[in-house]
N, C-alpha and C positions, 0 to 999 in steps of 0.2 A: 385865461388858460382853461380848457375842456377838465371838467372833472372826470378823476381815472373810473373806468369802466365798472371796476370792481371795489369802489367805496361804495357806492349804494348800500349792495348786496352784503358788505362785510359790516356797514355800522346796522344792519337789518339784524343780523345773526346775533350780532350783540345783543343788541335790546331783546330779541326773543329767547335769548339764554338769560337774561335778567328777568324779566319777565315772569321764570319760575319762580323767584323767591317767595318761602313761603310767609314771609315778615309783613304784615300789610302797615301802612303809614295812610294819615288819612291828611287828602290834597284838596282843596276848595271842593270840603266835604264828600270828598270820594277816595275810597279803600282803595291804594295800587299798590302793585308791588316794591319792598323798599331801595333796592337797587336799580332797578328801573329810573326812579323817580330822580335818585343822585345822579344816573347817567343824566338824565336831559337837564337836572340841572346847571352839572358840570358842563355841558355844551352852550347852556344860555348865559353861562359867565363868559366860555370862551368868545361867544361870538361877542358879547360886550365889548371884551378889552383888547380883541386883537381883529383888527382892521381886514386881513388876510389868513385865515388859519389854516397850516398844512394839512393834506391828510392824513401826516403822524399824530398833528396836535388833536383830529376831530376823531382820530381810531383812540388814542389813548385817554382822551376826555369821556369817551364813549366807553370805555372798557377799563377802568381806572380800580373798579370793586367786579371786575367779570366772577358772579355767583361766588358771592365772597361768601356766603351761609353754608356754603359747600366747608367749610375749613373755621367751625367755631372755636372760640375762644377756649369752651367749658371739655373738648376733650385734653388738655392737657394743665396739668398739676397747678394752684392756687403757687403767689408768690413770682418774684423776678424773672427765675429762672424756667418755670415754666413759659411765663410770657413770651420768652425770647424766644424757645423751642418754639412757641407755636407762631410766632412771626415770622421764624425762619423758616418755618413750612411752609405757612400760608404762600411765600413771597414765592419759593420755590414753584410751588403748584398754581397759581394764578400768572406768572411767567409762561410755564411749561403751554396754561390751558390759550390764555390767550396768543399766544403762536400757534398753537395747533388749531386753533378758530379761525383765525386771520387766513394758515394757508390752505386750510379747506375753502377758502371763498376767494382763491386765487389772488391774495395780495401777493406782490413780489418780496422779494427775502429781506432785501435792501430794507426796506419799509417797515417789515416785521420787527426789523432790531433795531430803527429807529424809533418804534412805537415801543418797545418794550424799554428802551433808552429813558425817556421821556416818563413813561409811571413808575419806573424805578427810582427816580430823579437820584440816579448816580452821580450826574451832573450839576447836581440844582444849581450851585456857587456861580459854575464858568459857561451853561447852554441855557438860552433867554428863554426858548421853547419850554424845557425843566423848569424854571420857574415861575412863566406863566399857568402851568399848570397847576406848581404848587397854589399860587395865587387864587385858581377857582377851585381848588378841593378848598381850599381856607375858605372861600365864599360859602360855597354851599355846608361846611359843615356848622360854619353860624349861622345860617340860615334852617336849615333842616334839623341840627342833632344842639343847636346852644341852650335853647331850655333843655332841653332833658339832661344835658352835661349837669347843670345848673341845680337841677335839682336832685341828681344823684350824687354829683360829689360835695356838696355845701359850698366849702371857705375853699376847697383843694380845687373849683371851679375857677377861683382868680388865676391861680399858676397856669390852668391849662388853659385859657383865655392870653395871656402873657406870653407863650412857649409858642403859641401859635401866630399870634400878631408880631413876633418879632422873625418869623419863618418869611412873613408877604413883604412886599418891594412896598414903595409909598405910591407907586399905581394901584394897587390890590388895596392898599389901606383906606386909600382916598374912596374906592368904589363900596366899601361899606356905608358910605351917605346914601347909597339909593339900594341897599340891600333892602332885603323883607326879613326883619328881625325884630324880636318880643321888644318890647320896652325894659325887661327888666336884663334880658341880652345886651342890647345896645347901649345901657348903663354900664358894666360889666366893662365892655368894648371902651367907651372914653373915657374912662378911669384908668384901664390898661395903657390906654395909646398916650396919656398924658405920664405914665412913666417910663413906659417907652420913650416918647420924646426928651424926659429929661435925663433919658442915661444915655441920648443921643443915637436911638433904635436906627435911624431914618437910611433907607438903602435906595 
């Protein structure tokens, strides 16, 4: 099947809206931008694990954090309640932005709300698309953000290693054998999946 006319030009805009962030991460010793980098991430997982990906799965893989530094953490209050405030915004405004991206670059509508579908994962449980996704945001954030988890939250890094690997199918699980992660990550990681396995995680 031809690809549609107008993914080109719409996973282009992405990446050049990511592109500004001003967070740099440093990649086979080169400074890029930090969302950026998650985007193609998140794209080189998807093309791993899914044989065929729609152009909802390669827009919302592609637009998953669209200028998430646009919407930080640190404008709103310390504690629970604040966080929830500022997730509910964030969710709000990165919704709002990436449909307004998409139909500047003449995606069809149809599309738009199955792409905002898919990073919402309102679906995760019952749409395979939703959780294939979830599957590669789980890859790349062990890959990209597990040491630094590691080392800012200490012991509270095992739960958040736990709470995540029990989010991924046992295709997602399985494909952390050929991820690109620390040794002291990937420690972390099979210590987690072996209580996973014995509280019977397996999806």
């Amino acid at each position: 099947m031809a690809e549609p006319g107008w993914l080109t030009p719409a996973l282009a805009a992405i990446d050049a809206a990511n592109a500004g962030d001003p967070t740099l991460i440093e990649v086979d010793g080169i400074l890029r931008p930090k969302e950026l980098v998650h985007a193609e991430r998140m794209t080189a997982w998807l093309e791993r694990l899914e044989a065929a990906p729609t152009p909802e799965q390669r827009l919302a893989a592609r637009a998953h954090h669209l200028e998430r530094w646009k919407s930080p953490r640190r404008d709103y209050p310390e504690g629970r309640a604040g966080y929830l405030r500022w997730r509910s915004a964030a969710k709000e405004r990165h919704a709002r932005d990436v449909s307004d991206l998409l139909g500047r670059c003449g995606v069809p509508a149809a599309v738009i709300e199955r792409t905002a579908t898919i990073i919402s994962k309102r679906e995760l449980r019952t749409d395979a698309a939703s959780q294939m996704h979830e599957d590669c945001l789980c890859l790349t954030f062990f890959e990209l953000q597990g040491l630094d988890t590691a080392a800012q939250l200490g012991d509270k890094a095992t739960a958040v290693v736990y709470k995540t690997l029990d989010k991924m199918t046992d295709r997602g699980r399985g494909a952390l054998a050929s991820a690109t992660l620390h040794p002291q990550v990937r420690e972390v990681i099979a210590a987690q999946l072996a209580v996973l396995d014995a509280a019977g995680g397996a999806r």
